[in-house]
N, C-alpha and C positions, 0 to 999 in steps of 0.2 A: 480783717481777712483780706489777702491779697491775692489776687487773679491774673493768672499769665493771660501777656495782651492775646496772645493766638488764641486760647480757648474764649476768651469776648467775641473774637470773631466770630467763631463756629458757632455762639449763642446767638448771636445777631441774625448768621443766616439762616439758621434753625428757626431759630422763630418769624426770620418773614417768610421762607420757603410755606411755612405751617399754615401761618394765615390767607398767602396768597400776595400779600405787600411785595413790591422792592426793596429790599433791606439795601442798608450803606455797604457801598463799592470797597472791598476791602485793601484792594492796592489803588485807589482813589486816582482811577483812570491812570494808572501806571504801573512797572512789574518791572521785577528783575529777567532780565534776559542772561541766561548763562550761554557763553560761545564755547565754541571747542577747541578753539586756540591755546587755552591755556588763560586767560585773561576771565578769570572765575570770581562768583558774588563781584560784578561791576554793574552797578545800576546805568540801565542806558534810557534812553528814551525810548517812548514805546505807543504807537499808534492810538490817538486818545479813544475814548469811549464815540460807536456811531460808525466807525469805520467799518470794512469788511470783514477785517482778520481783528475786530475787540473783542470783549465778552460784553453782552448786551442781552437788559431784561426782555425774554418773552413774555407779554402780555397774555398773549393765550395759552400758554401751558405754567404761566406761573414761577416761573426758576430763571436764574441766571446761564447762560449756555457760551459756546465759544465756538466760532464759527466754522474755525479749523478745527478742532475738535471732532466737532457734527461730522465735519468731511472723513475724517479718519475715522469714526467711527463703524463698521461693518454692517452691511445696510443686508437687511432680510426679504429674499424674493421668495417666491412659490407658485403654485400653479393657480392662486387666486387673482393676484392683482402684484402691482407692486406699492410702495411705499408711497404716501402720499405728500412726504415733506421732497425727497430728491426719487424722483420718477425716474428708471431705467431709460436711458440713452437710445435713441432712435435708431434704429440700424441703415447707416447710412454711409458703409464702408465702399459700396459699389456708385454711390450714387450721392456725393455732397452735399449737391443742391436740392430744395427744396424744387424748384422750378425745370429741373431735368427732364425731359422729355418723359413720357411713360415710366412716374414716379407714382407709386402707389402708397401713400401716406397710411402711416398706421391708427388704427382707430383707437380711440379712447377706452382703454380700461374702466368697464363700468362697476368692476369689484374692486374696488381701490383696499389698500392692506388700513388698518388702524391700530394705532395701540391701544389696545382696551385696557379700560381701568375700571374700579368698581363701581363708579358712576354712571358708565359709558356703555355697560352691559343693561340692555333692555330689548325688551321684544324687536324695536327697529332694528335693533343694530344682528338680528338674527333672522330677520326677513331676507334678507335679499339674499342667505343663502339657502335658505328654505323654497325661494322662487326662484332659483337657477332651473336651468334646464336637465333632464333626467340626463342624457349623454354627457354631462358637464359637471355634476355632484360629485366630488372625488366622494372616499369612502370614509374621510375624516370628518368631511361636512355632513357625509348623511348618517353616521352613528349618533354625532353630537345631539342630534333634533328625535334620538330614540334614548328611554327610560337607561339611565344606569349607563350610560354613552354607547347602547350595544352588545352591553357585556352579556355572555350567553345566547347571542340573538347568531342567526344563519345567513351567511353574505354571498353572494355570486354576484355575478357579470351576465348582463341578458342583453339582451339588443333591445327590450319593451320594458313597458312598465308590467304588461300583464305577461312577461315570458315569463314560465314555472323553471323549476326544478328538474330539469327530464335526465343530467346525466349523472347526478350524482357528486357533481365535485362541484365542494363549497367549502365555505372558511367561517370556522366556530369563532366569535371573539372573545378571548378569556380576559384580559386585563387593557384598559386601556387609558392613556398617560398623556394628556393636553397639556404642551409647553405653552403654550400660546394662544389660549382657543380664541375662535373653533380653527385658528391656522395651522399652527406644528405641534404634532402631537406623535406617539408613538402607539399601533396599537397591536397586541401578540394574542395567537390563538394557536390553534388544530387545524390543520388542512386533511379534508377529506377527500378521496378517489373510488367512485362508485360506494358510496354511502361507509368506508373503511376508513379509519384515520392513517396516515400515513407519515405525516412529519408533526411533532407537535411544538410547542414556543417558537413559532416563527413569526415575521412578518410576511403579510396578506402581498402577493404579486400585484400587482398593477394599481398599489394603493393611490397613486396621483390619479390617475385616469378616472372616468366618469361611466354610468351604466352600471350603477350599483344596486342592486335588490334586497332585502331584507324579509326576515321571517322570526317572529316573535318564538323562542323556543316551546318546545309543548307541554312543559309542568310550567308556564309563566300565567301567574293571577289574571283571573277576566279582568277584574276590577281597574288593574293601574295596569294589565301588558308587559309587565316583567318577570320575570323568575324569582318565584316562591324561593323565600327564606329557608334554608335547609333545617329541617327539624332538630333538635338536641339529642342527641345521645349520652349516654351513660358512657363510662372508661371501658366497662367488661362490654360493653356492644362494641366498641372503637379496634378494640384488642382483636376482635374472632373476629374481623373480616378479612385484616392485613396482617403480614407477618413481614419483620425485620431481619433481613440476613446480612452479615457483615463478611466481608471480603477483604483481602488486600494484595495489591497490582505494584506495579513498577513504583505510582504518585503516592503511596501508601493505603492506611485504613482506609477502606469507603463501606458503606450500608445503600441497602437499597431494600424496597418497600414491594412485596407482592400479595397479592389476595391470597386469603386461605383458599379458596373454592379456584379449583383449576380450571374451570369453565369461565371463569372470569378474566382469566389468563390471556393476555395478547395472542391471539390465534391468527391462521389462514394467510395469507400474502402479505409477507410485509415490506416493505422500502428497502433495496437493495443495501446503500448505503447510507453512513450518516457526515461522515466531514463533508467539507464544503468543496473542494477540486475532486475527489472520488464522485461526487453525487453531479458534481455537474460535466464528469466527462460520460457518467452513464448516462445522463439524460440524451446528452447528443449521440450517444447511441440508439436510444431507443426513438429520438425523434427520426434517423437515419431510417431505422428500421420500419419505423410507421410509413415514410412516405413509399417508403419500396409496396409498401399493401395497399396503397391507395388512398390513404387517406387526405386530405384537405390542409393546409397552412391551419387554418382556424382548429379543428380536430386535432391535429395535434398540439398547439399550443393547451389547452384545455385536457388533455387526457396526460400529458407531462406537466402540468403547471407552470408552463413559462408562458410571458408576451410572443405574439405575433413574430414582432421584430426579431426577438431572439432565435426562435426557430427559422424565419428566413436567413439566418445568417449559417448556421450549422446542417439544416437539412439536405442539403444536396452534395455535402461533403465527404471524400472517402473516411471510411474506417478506420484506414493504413494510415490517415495522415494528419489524423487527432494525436495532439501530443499526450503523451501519459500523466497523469498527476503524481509521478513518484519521484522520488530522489534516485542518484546511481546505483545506490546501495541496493537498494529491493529490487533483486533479479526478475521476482518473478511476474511483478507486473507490468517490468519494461519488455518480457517478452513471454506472458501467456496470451493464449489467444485467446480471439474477439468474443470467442464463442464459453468463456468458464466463467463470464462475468450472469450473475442474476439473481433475481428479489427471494428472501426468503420465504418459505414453508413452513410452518409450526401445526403441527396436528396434537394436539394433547390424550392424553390417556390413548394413544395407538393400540398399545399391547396391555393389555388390564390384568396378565396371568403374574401374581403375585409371589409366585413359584420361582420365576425363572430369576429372577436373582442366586437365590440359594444356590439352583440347578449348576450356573455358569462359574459359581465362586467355586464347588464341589468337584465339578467332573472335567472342567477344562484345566490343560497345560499351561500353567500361568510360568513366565520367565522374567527375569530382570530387564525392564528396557534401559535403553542405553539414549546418551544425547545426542540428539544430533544439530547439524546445522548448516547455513547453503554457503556454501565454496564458490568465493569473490571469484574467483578465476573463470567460472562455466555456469556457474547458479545448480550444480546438483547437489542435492541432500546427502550430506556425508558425516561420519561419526567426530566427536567431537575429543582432542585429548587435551590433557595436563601438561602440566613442562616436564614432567617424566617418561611422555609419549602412552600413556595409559587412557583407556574412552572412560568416560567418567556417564556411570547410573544415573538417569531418570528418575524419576520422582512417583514412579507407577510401577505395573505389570502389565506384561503384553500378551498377545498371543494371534497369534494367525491360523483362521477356520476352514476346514477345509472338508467338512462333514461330518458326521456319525452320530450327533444328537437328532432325534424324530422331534423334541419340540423345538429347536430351531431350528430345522430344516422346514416344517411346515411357517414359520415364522417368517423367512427368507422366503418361503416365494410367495407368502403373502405381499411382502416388502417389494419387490419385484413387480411383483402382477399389477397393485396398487401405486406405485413409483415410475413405472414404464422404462425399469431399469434393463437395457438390451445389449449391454457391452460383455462381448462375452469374455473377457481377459480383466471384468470385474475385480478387484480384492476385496475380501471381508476380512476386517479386523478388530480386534476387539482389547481394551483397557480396562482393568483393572486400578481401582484407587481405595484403597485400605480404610483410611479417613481422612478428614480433611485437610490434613499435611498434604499430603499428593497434588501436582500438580504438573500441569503442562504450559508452559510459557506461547507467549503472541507465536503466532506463527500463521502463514499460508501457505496454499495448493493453488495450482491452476488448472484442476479438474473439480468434478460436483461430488460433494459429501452427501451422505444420508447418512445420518446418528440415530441412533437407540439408548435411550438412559434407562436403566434398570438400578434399584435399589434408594439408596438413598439421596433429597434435594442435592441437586450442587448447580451454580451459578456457569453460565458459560457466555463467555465475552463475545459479543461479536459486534467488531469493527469501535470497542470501546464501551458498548451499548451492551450491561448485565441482564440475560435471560436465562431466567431459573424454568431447569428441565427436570421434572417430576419423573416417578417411577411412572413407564411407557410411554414416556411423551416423544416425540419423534420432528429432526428438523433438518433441512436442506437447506444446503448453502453452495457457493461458487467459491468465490478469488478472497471472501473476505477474510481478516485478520481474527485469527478465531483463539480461544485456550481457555483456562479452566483454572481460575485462581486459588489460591490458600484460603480457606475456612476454617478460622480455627471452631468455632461453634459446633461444629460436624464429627462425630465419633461414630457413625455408620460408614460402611462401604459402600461403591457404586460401582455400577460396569456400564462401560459403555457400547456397546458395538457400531460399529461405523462402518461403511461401504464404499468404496472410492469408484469412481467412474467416470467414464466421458459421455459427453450427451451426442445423441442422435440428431437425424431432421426433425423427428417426433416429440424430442424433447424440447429444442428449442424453439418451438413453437410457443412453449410456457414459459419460456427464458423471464418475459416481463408478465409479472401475471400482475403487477400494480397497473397494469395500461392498458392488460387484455380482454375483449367483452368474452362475455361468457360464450355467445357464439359461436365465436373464433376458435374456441379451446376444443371442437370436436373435429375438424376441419381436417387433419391431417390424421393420414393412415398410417399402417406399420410399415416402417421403414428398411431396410438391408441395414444391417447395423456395422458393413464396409463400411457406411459414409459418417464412422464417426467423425467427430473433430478432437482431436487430441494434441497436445500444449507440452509446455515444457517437462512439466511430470509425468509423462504417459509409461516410462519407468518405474516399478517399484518391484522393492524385496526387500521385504520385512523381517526379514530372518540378522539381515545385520543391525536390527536394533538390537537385538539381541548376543549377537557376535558370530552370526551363521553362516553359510556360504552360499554361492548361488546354487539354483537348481539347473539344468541342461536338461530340458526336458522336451517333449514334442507338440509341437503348435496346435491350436485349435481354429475350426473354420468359423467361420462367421454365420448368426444368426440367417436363415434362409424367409423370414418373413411368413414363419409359420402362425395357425391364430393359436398355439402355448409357445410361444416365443420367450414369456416371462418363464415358464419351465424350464425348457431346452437350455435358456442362457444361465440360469441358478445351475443348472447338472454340470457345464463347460466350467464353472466358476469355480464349484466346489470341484472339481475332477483336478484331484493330482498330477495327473501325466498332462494337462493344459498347459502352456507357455503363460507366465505371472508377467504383469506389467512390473517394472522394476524402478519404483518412486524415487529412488535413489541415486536415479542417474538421468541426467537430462538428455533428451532424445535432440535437443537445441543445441549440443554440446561442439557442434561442427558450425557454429553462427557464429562464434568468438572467431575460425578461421578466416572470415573476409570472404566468404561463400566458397574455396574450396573444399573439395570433399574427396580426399586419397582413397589411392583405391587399396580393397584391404589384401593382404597378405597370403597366402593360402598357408595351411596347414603345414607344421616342423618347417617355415621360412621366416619366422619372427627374430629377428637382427635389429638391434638396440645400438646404437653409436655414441659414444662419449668426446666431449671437447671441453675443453679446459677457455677462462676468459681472458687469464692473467696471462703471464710466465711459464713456457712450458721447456721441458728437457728435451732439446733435439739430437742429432745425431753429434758424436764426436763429445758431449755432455759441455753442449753450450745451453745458455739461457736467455731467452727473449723475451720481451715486450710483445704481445699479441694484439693488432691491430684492430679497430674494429672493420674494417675494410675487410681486413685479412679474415674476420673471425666468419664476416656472413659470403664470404667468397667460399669457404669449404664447406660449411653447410647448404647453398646451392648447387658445389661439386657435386656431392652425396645425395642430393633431392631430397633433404629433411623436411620435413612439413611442419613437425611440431617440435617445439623445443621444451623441456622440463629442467625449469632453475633448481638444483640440490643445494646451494651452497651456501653456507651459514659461516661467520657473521656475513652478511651482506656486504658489497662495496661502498664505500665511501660516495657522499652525495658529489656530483661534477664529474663521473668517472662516466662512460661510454658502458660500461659494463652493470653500471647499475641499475636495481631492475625495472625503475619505472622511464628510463630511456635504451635500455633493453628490450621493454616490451612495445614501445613507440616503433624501434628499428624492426622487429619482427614485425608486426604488422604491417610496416610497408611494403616487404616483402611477402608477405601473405604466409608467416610460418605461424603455429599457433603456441603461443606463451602462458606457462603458466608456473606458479613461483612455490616451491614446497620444502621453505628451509629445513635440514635435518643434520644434527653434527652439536646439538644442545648442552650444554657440560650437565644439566639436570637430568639427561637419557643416556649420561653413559658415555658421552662424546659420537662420534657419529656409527662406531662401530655397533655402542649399547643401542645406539638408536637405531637403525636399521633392525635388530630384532628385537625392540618393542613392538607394540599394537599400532603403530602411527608410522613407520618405517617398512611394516609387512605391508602395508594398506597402500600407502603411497608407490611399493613397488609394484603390489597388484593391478593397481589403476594403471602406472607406467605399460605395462605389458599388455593389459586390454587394449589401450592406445595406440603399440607399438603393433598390434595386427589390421589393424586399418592403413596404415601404411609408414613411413620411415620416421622415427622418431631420435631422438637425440635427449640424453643429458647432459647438464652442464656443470660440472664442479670449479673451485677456483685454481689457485694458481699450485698445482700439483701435475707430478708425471706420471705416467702409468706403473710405478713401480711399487713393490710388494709392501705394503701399509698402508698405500696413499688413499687420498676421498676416494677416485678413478680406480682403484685397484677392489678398495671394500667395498661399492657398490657393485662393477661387476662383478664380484664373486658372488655377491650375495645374490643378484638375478640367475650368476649360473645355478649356485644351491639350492635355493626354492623353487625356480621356474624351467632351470636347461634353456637359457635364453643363450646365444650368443652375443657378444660385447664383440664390438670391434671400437679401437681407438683413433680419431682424428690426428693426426701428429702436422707439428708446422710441415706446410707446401702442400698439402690435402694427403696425406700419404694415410697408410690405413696399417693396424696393426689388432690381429685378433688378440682377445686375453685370454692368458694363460688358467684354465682352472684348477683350484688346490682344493685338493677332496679335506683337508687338513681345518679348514672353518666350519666344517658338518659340525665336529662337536660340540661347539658353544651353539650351534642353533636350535629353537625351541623344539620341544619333544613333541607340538603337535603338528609341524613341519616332517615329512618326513624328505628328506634328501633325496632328489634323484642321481644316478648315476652321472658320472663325471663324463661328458663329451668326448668319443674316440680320439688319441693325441692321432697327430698329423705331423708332417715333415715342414720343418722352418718355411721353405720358400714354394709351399702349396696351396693354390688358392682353394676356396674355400667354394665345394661344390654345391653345396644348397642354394647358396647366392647366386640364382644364376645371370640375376640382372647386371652382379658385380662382375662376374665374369666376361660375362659378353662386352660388358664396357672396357673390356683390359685394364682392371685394376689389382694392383698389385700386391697382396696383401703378407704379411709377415706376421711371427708369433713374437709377442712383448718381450724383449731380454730386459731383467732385470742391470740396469744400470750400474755399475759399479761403483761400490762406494768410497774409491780414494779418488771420486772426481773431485769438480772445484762446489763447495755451496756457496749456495750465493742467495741472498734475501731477494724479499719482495720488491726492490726497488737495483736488482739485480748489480747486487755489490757483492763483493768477498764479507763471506760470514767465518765467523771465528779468526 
């Protein structure tokens, strides 16, 4: 049999590592040295055995080792001691010398670190952390020296040995994992706040630090002090207590596990958030908020579960100057207010009448909802379409309440009176979901929800975190990310009804109810429900989920601080002639301007201005290049404030005109930009699209806009003449709306358009046409404007250009 020389070695050192011997030197005080030069397998000479940098037998641990090595290898600190072969380095950057005047020499580490081995573990070597000092036992040293390393057992921070339990927050430990005992380990449990669980598989805060307590849990055996072994059950016992529902989200299939018995059900205040920058920019909120009441560094560390340290460093800081945890994307948490953030609510079995399902599936107007989504440009809630300019259906049925059922009307001001819901500009609305197809996608609000589930289980996500809501179970939420997955398990209906609202002084008082003593929560009286606080969605109308129109109706006054105030504000809620918050348009919609805020319009004075970015047809039928100098010079001629991009395809990336240094140049100028291609070959080219569902809307918006004060659109490189982007867009404002158009032309000149009653007929049939604008004489200004007037501006009626001029392309050549 023949044996490769390499594997004789590795037997040699095998077997004297085993016994403890020095085995023979396998490069017999010599080694190859490889350099990097390129001069590779050259044996060189090589520092014999004894030197500093050889390899040389330790006697006391048995092995061969290598000195450099040792050094490179990454040395283990902790809050015990340090290593006892190479001792952390003296801190001696301010102070060299040993003999330096008023040099305070460091004491000796009397917990020195060891590498245990299984020899080496014995009572000794577990004394001396058993006799540390009680302020000095982190929490890994004092699990180890309890049954089961802790597991099960009740941990806090006290200042004594003999300080109790008085406020409720303490840390369950469920599993615990010693890399290195009793030095690095890992230990995960439940954190509790005022005896409630509130985050669970976490690590314990302040686990290095010392002042650790412990409490054997209460089903744990007298005999041994740990927790009784959990009895055996049968499968049919396992089965009735939990039940398995399966979902699927964005990441795919997930299942999730809940008690049969809804009483067993996660109830009452729960933890705001759950990711990791959400959770921790609401802490510094509520630490902010705690020191505004008085409370103590220490108290609130302990009532938010952070260190000391930590709360010194965030408690005294503004609100306004915590940065967000979101990306650019998510409008609505870079600009809802301070005041829509707060811990959930869970009350189960609310409403036990097992009626009312049936009731709301029978007697209410259920409609098709439609999609919507938040518009980059302003973050308001807006419908969603196809590449055919069509809003594309929802996954439900909607419906917006506004009285005449007696059992949800008594049901509503139950919700009300019990909720401390005082906004009197409230919406109630209510969803329908067939079966467990239906579905509504992630989303958020920056006002407070109250939900009502009726009918059948369905899962509802919040902040990623599946909470199954039973027939009457009832939950409040703020800002979180909330929706209602695909079940396909699910062949029952559900309904949901839901409340939108802004909170009061009175409400946010309960803002944190993980933090609030119960004291605290009677403390404030009924408030003027003026002083709501309302955020980017303080608009809504829900009628265009459905494809409706707004309402113009008359305002309601504000709650007067009556004691049926929960009445009074359900009567303004459900009252039709009340002014509706309109969810759907952000009342924040003037922050995109750079804080200007135009002033609006008065009534038959809405004047719309069009300018072209490219090439435009001047007098005499020449064609220019439009400068961008040139371009923001006549839009400050005119005092445009906001500008709306129409024009599809976009310009080429490096052009002055394209739209994301478009929208840079308006800004600096404080115009307000926003970008809403339209001109699709899938709608029809821009003429189909203008009376699509996405071109009627886009001009609606334009004109809402255009009464706040001077607005402008901008198509490309076309003249005012009869075909052109400039020509079908104003007609189409004159057709639906009687909007006046006036035209920008090179040198700031101004030219109203001409309207042709002749596009009525391809417009949709539920449009109806107004009247075509009394004609006027060419060179007569236009009397409604009277701003324009008084500025002596000279305004003329569009002549259609004639066409044996010269054409000429986009890069202003002879064409043909």
């Amino acid at each position: 049999m023949c044996f490769d020389p390499i594997e004789v070695v590795v037997l040699f050192a095998l077997d004297s590592m085993r016994y403890g011997e020095p085995g023979p030197d396998p490069t017999n005080g010599r080694r190859k040295w490889h350099k990097m030069d390129g001069d590779y397998n050259k044996e060189k000479d090589y520092p014999p055995l004894g030197s500093h940098n050889a390899r040389e037998y330790d006697e006391q641990y048995g092995r061969w080792w290598f000195q450099k090595k040792e050094d490179w290898r990454p040395k283990l600190y902790t809050t015990i001691g340090s290593h006892a072969r190479s001792p952390k380095l003296k801190r001696t950057i301010l102070r060299k010398c040993y003999n330096t005047p008023n040099f305070r020499a460091l004491k000796r580490d009397v917990y020195r670190k060891r590498w245990p081995k299984t020899r080496g573990l014995n009572f000794q070597f577990f004394a001396e952390f058993c006799q540390k000092d009680f302020n000095k036992r982190t929490l890994l040293e004092t699990a180890h020296t309890l049954p089961l390393f802790g597991a099960g057992c009740k941990f806090w921070r006290a200042p004594d040995v003999q300080h109790p339990d008085t406020k409720g927050q303490y840390f369950v430990a469920e599993s615990v994992d010693y890399r290195l005992r009793p030095i690095r380990g890992d230990i995960r449990g439940t954190q509790y706040v005022f005896g409630r669980p509130v985050r669970g598989g976490i690590a314990p805060i302040a686990k290095s630090l010392g002042s650790w307590r412990y409490e054997f849990p209460e089903n744990a055996h007298p005999a041994v002090y740990r927790p009784a072994f959990p009895a055996m059950k049968s499968q049919e016992e396992s089965e009735t207590t939990e039940s398995t529902y399966r979902y699927l989200d964005k990441f795919g299939e997930r299942t999730a596990e809940f008690p049969v018995d809804a009483s067993e059900d996660v109830a009452g205040a729960v933890s705001s958030a759950s990711s990791g920058p959400l959770r921790d920019y609401q802490d510094k909120l509520k630490a902010i908020q705690l020191r505004e009441k008085g409370l103590s560094k220490a108290e609130i560390a302990e009532k938010v579960g952070r260190s000391e340290h930590w709360v010194k460093r965030w408690w005294r800081e503004h609100p306004a100057t915590l940065e967000r945890p979101v990306g650019s994307r998510d409008v609505v948490l870079q600009r809802a207010s301070l005041n829509s953030f707060r811990d959930l609510e869970i009350r189960r079995g609310f409403a036990n009448d097992a009626a009312t399902f049936d009731s709301l599936v029978k007697q209410v107007p259920w409609r098709q909802a439609k999609v919507v989504a938040r518009d980059l440009n302003t973050g308001e809630l807006g419908l969603r379409y196809n590449e055919k300019g069509e809003s594309l259906n929802a996954g439900r049925q909607v419906a917006d309440y506004s009285g005449g059922l007696d059992f949800l009307d008594k049901l509503l001001q139950r919700v009300f009176s019990e909720m401390n819901i005082r906004d009197p500009q409230a919406r109630i609305f209510m969803n329908f979901y067939v079966d467990g197809k239906d579905k509504v996608s992630q989303h958020r609000h920056d006002f407070w929800t109250c939900l009502l589930s009726f009918g059948s289980p369905r899962i509802l996500t919040v902040d990623g975190k599946p909470i199954l809501m039973r027939d009457g179970d009832l939950i409040v939420f703020g800002t979180q990310n909330h929706g209602v997955p695909v079940m396909p398990d699910i062949t029952g209906g559900r309904v949901s009804l839901v409340i939108f609202f802004y909170p009061d002084a009175d409400n946010l008082e309960r803002q944190w109810q993980t933090i609030t003593e119960e004291d605290d929560e009677g403390k404030s009286t009924v408030t003027d429900a003026r002083n709501l606080s309302v955020g980017i969605d303080k608009h809504f109308n829900p009628t265009l989920l459905w494809g409706g129109g707004k309402t113009e109706t008359k305002g309601a006054d504000a709650c007067d601080g009556c004691g049926d105030c929960a009445e009074s504000v359900l009567e303004r809620a459900l009252d039709p002639t009340t002014v509706k918050r309109e969810l759907l348009k952000s009342p924040n919609s003037n922050m995109q301007f750079n804080g200007t805020q135009p002033k609006p319009a008065a009534a038959g004075e809405v004047i719309i201005y069009s300018i072209a970015t490219g090439g435009q047809v001047g007098y005499g039928g020449e064609e220019r290049r439009v400068e961008e100098k040139d371009f923001f010079k006549w839009l400050t001629h005119h005092g445009v404030t906001a500008l709306w991009d129409l024009r599809f395809p976009v310009p080429r990336a490096g052009e002055w005109s394209e739209p994301t240094a478009l929208k840079r140049g308006c800004a600096a100028r404080s115009v307000a930009y926003r970008t809403y291609p339209l001109g699709r070959r899938e709608a029809g080219g821009l003429k189909g699209h203008l009376l699509a569902e996405e071109g009627r809307d886009v001009l609606a918006r334009l004109v809402e806009v255009a009464r706040e004060g001077r607005t402008a659109f901008a198509v490309s490189q076309t003249a005012p003449s009869h075909g052109s982007a400039r020509w079908e867009v104003a007609n189409a404002l004159a057709a639906q709306f009687g909007i006046r158009v006036l035209h920008i032309l090179p040198g700031s000149q101004l030219c109203e358009h001409l309207y042709e009653a002749a596009a009525e007929s391809q417009a949709p049939e539920v449009q109806q046409a107004p009247e075509a604008p009394p004609s006027k004489a060419v060179d007569e200004a236009p009397a409604s404007q009277k701003d324009v007037a008084d500025a002596g501006e000279a305004v003329q009626f569009c002549q259609a250009p004639s066409s044996t001029g010269v054409r000429r392309n986009r890069w202003g050549r002879k064409a043909g």
